[in-house]
N, CA, C and O atoms as a GROMACS GRO file, in nm:
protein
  324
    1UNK      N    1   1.654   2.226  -0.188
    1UNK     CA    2   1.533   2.193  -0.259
    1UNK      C    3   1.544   2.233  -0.406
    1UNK      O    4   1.461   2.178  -0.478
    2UNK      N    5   1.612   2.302  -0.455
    2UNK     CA    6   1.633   2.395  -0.605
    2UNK      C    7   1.709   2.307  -0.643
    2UNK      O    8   1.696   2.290  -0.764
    3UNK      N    9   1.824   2.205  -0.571
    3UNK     CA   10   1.891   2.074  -0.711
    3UNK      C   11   1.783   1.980  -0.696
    3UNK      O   12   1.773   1.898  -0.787
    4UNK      N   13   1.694   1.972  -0.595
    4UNK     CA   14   1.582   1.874  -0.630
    4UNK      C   15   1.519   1.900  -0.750
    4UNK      O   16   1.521   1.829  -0.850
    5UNK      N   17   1.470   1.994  -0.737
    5UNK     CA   18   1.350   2.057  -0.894
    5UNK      C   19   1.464   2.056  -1.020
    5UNK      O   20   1.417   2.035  -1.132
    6UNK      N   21   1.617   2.078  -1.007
    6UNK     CA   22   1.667   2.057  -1.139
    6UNK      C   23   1.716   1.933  -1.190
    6UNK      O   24   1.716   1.880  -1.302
    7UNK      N   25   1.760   1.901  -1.069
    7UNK     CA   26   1.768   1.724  -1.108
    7UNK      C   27   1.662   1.694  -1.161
    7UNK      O   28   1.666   1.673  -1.282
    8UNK      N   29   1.502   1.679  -1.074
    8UNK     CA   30   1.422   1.652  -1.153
    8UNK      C   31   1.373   1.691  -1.302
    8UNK      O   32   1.318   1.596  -1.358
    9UNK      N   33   1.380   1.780  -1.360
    9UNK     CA   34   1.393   1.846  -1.486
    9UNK      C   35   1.496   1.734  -1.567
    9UNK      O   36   1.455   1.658  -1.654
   10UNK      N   37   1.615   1.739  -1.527
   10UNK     CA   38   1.697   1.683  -1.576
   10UNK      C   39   1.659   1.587  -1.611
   10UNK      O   40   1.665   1.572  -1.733
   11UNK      N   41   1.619   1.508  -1.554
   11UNK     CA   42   1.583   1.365  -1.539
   11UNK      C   43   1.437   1.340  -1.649
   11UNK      O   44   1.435   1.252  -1.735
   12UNK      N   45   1.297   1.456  -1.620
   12UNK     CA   46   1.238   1.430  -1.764
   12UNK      C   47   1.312   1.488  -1.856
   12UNK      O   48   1.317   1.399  -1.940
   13UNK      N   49   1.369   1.570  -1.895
   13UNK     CA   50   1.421   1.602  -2.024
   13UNK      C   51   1.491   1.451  -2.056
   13UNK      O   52   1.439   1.389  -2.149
   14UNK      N   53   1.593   1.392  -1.995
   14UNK     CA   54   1.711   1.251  -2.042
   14UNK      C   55   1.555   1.165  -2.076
   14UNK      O   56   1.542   1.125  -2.192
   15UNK      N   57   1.460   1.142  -1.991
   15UNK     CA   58   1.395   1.001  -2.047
   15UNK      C   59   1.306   1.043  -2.169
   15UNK      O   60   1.263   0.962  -2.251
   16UNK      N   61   1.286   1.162  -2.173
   16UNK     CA   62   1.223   1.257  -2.300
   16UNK      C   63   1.328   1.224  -2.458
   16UNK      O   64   1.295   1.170  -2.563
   17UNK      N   65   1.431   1.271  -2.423
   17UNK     CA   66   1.529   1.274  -2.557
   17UNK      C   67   1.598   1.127  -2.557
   17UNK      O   68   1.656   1.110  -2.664
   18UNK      N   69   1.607   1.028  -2.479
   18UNK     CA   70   1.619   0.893  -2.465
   18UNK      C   71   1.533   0.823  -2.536
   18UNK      O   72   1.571   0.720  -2.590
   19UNK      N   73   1.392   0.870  -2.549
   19UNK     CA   74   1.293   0.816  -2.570
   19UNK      C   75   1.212   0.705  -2.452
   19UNK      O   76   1.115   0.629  -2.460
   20UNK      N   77   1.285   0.734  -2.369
   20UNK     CA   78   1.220   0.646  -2.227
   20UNK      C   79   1.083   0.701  -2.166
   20UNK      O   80   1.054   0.687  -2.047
   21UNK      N   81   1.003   0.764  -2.261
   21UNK     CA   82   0.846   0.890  -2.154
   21UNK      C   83   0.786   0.807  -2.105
   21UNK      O   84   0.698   0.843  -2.027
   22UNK      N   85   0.802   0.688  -2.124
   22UNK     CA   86   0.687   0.595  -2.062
   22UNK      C   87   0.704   0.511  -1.942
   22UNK      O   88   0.621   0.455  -1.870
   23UNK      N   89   0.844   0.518  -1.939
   23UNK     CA   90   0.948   0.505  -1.786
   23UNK      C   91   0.939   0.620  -1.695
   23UNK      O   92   0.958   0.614  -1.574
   24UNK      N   93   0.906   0.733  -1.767
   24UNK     CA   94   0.894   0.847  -1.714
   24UNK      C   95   0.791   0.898  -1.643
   24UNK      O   96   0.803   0.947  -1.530
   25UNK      N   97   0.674   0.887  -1.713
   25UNK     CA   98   0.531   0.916  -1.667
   25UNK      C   99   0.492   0.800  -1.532
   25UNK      O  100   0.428   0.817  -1.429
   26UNK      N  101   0.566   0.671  -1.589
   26UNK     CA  102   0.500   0.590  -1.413
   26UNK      C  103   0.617   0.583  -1.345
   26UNK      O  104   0.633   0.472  -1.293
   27UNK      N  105   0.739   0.688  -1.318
   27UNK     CA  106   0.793   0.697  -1.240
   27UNK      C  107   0.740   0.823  -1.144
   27UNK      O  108   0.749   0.850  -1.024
   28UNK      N  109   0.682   0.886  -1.259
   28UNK     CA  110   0.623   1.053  -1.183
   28UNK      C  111   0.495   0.971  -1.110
   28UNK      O  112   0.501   0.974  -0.987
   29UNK      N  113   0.409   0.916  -1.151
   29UNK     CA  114   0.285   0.818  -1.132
   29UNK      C  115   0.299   0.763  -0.969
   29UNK      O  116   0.228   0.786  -0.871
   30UNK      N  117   0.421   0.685  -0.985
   30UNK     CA  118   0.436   0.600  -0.817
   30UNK      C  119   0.457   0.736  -0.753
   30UNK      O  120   0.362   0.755  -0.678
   31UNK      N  121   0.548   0.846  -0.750
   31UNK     CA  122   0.552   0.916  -0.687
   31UNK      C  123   0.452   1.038  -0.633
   31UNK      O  124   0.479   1.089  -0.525
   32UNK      N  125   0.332   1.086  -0.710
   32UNK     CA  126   0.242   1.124  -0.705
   32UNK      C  127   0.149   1.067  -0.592
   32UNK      O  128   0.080   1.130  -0.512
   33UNK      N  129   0.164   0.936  -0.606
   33UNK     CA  130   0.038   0.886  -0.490
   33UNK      C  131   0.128   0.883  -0.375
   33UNK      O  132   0.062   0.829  -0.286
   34UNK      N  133   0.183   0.898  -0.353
   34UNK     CA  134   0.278   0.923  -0.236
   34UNK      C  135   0.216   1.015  -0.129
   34UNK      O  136   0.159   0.999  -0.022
   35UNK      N  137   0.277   1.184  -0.256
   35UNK     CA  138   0.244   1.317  -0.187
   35UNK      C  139   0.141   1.339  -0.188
   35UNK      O  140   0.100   1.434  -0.123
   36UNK      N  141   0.038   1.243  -0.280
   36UNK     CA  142  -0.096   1.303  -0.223
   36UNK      C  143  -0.138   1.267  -0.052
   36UNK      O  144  -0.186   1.353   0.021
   37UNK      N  145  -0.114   1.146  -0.015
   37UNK     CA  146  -0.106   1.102   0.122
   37UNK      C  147  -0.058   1.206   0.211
   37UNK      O  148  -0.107   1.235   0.320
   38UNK      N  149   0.079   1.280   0.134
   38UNK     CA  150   0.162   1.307   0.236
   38UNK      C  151   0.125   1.482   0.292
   38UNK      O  152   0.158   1.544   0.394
   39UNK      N  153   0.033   1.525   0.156
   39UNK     CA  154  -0.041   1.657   0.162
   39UNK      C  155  -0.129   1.668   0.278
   39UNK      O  156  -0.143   1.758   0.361
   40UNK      N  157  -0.196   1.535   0.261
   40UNK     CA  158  -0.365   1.514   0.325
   40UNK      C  159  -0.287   1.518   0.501
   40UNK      O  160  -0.331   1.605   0.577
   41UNK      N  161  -0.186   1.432   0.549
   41UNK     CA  162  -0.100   1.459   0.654
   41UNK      C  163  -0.038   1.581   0.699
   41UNK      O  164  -0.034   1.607   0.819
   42UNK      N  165   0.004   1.646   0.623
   42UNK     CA  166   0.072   1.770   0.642
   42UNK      C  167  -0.029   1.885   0.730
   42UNK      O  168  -0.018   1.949   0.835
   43UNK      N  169  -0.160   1.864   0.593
   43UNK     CA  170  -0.290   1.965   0.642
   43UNK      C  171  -0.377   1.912   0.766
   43UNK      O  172  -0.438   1.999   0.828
   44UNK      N  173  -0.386   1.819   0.796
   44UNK     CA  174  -0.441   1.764   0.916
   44UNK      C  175  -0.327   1.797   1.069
   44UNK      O  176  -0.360   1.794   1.188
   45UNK      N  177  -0.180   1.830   1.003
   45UNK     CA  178  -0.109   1.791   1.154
   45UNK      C  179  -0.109   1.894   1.260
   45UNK      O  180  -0.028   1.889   1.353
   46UNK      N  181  -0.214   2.004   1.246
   46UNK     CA  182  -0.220   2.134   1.350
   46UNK      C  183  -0.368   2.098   1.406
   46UNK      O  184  -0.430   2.185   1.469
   47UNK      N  185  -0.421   1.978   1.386
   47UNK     CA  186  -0.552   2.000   1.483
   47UNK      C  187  -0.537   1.889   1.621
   47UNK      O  188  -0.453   1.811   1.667
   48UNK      N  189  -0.639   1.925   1.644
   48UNK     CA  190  -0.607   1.865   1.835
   48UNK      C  191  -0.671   1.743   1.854
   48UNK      O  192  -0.650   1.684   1.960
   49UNK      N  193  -0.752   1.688   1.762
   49UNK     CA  194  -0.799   1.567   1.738
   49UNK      C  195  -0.670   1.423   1.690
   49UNK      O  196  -0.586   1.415   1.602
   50UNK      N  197  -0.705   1.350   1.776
   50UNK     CA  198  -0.584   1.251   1.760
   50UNK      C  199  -0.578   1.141   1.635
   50UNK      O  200  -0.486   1.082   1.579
   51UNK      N  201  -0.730   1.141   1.619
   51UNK     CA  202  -0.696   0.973   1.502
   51UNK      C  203  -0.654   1.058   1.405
   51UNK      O  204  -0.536   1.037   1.376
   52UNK      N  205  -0.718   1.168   1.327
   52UNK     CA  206  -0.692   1.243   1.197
   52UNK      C  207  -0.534   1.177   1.169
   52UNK      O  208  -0.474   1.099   1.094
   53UNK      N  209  -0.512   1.272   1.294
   53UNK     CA  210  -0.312   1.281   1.290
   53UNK      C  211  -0.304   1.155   1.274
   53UNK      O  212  -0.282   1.115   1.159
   54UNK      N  213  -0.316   1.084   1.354
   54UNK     CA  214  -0.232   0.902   1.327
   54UNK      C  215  -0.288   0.819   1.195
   54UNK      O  216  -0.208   0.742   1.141
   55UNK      N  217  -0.428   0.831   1.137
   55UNK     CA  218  -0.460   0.797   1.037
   55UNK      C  219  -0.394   0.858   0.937
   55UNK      O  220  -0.375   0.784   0.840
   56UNK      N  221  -0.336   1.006   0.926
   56UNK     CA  222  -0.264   1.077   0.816
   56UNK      C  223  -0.144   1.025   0.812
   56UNK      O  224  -0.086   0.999   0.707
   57UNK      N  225  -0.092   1.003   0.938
   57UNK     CA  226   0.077   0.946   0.953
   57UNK      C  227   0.068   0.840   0.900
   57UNK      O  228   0.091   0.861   0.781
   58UNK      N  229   0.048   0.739   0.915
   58UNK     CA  230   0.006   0.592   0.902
   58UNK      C  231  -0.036   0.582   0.793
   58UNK      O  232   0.031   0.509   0.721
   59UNK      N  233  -0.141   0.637   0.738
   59UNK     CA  234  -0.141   0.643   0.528
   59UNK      C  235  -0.052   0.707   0.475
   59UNK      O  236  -0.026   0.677   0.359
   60UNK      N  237   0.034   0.827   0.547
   60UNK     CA  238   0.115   0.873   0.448
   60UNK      C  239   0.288   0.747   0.470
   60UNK      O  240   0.381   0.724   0.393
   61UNK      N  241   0.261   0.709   0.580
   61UNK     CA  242   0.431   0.620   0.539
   61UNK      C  243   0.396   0.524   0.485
   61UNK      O  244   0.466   0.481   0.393
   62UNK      N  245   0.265   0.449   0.524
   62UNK     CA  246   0.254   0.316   0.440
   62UNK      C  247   0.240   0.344   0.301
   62UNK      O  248   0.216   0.233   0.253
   63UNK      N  249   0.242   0.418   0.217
   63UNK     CA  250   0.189   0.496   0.121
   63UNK      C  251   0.314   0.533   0.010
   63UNK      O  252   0.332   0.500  -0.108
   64UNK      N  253   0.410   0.641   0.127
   64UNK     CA  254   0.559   0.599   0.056
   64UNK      C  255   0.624   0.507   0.078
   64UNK      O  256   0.713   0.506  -0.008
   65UNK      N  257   0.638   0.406   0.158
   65UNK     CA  258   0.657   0.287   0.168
   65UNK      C  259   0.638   0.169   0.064
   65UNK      O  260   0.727   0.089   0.036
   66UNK      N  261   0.527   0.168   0.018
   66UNK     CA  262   0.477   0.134  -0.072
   66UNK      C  263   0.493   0.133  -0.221
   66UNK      O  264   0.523   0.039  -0.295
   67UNK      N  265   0.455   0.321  -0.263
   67UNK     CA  266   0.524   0.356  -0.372
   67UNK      C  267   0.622   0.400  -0.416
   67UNK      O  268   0.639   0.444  -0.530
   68UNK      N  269   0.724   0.389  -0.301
   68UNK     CA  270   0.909   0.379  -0.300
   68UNK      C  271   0.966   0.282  -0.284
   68UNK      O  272   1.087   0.281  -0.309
   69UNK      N  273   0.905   0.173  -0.237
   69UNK     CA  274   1.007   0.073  -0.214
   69UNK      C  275   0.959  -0.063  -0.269
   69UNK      O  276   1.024  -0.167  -0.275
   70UNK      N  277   0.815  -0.039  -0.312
   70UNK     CA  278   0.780  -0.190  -0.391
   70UNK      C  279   0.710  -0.141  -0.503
   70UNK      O  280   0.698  -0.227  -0.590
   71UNK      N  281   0.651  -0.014  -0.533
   71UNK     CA  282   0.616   0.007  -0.702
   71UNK      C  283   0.704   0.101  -0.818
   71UNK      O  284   0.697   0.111  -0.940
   72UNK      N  285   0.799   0.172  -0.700
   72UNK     CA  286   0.909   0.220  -0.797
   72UNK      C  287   1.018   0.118  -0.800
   72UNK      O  288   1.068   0.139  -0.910
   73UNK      N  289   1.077   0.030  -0.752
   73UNK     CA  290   1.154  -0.028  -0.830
   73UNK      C  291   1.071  -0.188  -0.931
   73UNK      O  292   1.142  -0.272  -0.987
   74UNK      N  293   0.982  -0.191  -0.931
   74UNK     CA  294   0.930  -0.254  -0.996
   74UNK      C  295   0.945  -0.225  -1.151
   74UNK      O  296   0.992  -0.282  -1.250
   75UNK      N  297   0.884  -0.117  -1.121
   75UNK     CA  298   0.836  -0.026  -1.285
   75UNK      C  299   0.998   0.021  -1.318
   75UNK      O  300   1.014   0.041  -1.439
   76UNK      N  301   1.121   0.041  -1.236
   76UNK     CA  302   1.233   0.046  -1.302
   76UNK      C  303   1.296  -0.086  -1.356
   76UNK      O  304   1.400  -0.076  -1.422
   77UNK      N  305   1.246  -0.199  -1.334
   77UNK     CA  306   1.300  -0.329  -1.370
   77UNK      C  307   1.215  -0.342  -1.522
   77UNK      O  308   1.242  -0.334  -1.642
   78UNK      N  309   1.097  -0.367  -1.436
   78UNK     CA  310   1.030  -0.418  -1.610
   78UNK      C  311   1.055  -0.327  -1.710
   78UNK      O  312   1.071  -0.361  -1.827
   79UNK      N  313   1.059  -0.197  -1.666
   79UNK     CA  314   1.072  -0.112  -1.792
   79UNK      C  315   1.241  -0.104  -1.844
   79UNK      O  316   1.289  -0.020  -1.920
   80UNK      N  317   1.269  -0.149  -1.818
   80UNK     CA  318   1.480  -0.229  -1.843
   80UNK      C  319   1.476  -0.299  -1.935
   80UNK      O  320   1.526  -0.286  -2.047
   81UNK      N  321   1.382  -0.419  -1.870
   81UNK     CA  322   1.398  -0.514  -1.902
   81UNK      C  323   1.340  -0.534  -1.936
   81UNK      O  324   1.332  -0.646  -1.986
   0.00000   0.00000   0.00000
């Protein structure tokens, strides 16, 4: 998890001194709505009630699903190109 957090560093500092922040901020952006899903799941998965859990599961993959695989490479194309 510690080359995660420095890679990530890495990665705003390059689009920072690149001048890319704006590639930067809606790459942090798609990924944000992600973990908020994936928080709201996490904290729901110790109770004994069943939809919570499957409604948390079920928003949190469709969710990164979503903002990993059809709004982050989006925003890496147009912002290329």
């Amino acid at each position: 998890m510690m080359l995660h957090h420095v890679l990530t560093l890495v990665l705003y500092t390059g689009s920072y001194m690149i001048n890319c922040v704006e590639i930067g901020i809606l790459v942090v952006y798609c990924h944000d709505i992600a973990d908020l899903y994936c928080h709201f799941a996490k904290s729901i998965s110790d109770t004994t009630i069943e939809f919570p859990k499957l409604f948390g599961g079920v928003s949190m993959w469709s969710s990164w699903l979503f903002a990993r695989c059809i709004c982050y490479p989006l925003v890496v194309y147009y912002g290329i190109f």
